[in-house]
C-alpha positions as CSV (number, residue, x, y, z in Angstrom):
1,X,-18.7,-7.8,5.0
2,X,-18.1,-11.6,4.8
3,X,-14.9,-12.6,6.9
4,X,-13.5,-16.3,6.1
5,X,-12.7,-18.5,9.3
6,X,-9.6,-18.5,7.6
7,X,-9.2,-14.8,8.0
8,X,-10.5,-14.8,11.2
9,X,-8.0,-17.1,12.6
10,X,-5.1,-15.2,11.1
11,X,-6.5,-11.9,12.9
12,X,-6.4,-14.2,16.2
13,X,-2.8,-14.8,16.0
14,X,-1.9,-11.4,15.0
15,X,-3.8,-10.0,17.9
16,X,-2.5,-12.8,20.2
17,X,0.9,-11.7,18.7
18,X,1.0,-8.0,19.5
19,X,-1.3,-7.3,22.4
20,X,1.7,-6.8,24.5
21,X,3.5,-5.1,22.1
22,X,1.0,-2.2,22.2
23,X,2.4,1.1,23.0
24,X,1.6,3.0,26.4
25,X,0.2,6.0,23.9
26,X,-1.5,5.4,20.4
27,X,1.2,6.9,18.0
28,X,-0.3,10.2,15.9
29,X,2.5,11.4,14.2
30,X,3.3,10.3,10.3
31,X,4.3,6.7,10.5
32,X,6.7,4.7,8.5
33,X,5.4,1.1,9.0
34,X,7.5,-1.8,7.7
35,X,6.6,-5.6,7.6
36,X,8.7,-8.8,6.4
37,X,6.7,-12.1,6.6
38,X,8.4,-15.6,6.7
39,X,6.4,-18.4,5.9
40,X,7.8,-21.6,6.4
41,X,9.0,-24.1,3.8
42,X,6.7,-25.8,1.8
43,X,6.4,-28.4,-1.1
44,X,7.7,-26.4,-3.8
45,X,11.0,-25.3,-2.2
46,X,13.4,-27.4,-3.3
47,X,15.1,-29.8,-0.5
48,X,18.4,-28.2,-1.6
49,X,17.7,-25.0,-0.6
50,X,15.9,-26.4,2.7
51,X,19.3,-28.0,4.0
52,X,21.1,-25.0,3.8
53,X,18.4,-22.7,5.5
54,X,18.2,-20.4,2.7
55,X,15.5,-17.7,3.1
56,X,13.8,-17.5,-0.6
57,X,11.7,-14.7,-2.0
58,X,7.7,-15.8,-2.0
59,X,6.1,-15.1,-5.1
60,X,3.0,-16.5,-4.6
61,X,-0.8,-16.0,-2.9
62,X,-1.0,-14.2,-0.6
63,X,0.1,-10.9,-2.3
64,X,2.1,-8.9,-0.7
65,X,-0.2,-6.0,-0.6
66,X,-2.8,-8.0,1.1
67,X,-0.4,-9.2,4.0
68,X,0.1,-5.6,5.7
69,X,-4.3,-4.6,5.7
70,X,-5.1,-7.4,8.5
71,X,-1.9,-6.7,10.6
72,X,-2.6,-2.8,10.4
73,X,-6.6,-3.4,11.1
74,X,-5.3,-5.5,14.1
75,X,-3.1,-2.8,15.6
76,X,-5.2,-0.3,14.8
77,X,-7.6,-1.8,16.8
78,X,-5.2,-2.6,19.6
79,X,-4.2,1.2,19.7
80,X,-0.8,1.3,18.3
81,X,-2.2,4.6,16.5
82,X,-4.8,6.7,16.2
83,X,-6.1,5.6,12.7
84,X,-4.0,3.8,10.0
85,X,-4.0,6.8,8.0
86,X,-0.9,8.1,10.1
87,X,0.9,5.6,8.2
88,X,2.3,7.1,5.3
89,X,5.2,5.1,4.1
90,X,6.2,1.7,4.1
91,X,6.8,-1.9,2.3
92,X,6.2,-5.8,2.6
93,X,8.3,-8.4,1.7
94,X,7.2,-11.8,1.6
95,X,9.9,-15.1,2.1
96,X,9.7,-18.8,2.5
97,X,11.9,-19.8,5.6
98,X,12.7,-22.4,7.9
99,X,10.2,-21.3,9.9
100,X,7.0,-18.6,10.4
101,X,8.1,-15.4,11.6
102,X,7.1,-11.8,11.3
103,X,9.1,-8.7,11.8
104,X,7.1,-5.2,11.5
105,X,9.0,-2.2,11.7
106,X,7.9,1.0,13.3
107,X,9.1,4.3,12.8
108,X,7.5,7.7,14.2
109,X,8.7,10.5,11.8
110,X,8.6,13.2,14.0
111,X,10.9,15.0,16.8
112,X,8.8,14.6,19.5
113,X,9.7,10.8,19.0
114,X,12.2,9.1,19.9
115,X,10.9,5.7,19.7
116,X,11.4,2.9,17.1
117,X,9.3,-0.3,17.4
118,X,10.8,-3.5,15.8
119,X,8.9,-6.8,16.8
120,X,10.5,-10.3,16.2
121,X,8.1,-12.9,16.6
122,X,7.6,-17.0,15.4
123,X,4.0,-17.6,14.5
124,X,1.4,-19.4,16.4
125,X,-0.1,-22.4,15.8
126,X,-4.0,-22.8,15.9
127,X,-2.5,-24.9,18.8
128,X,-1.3,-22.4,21.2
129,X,-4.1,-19.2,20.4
């Protein structure tokens, strides 16, 4: 399958993002996984809005069904869990900000866990990966 450089570069910082956020033991219980992407300000968000440091819902590319896939591959591959399958709830929500961030959401279903995850982190630049 063809990967775009693009793509590739996104993977990067998500990897660079949550390698040390992996837990000690791959998580194989039913998984609620929540993620809320900030992407910061551009041209069509109006200067208004930019002065007050509104947070405004995204509505367009990338859709928000697409954003979760290369974050889950990511920590899939980083061993968060055993397969992504284990995740069987969960949501996206997309907003312009004042600037990048991601928050993903964690939440183990079961008794034998008493662990949430929440991760707060700014983007990367191409810069610093």
């Amino acid at each position: 399958m063809f990967e775009t450089k693009e793509s590739k570069d996104t993977k990067a910082m998500f990897y660079a993002l949550l390698y040390n956020k992996k837990p000690q033991t791959p998580f194989s219980c039913p998984l609620i996984f929540k993620l809320y992407y900030f992407f910061p300000y551009n041209s069509t968000v109006k200067t208004s809005l930019k002065k007050k440091h509104a947070i405004i819902a995204k509505t367009t590319k990338p859709d928000y069904d697409n954003i979760p896939k290369q974050i889950q591959d990511v920590m899939t591959k980083l061993g968060f869990w055993t397969d992504d399958a284990v995740i069987f709830n969960g949501g996206c929500e997309k907003y312009f900000a004042e600037f990048g961030k991601i928050i993903i959401e964690i939440t183990p279903t079961m008794a034998d866990y008493d662990y949430s995850m929440i991760f707060d982190e700014e983007f990367l630049t191409k810069e610093q990966l």
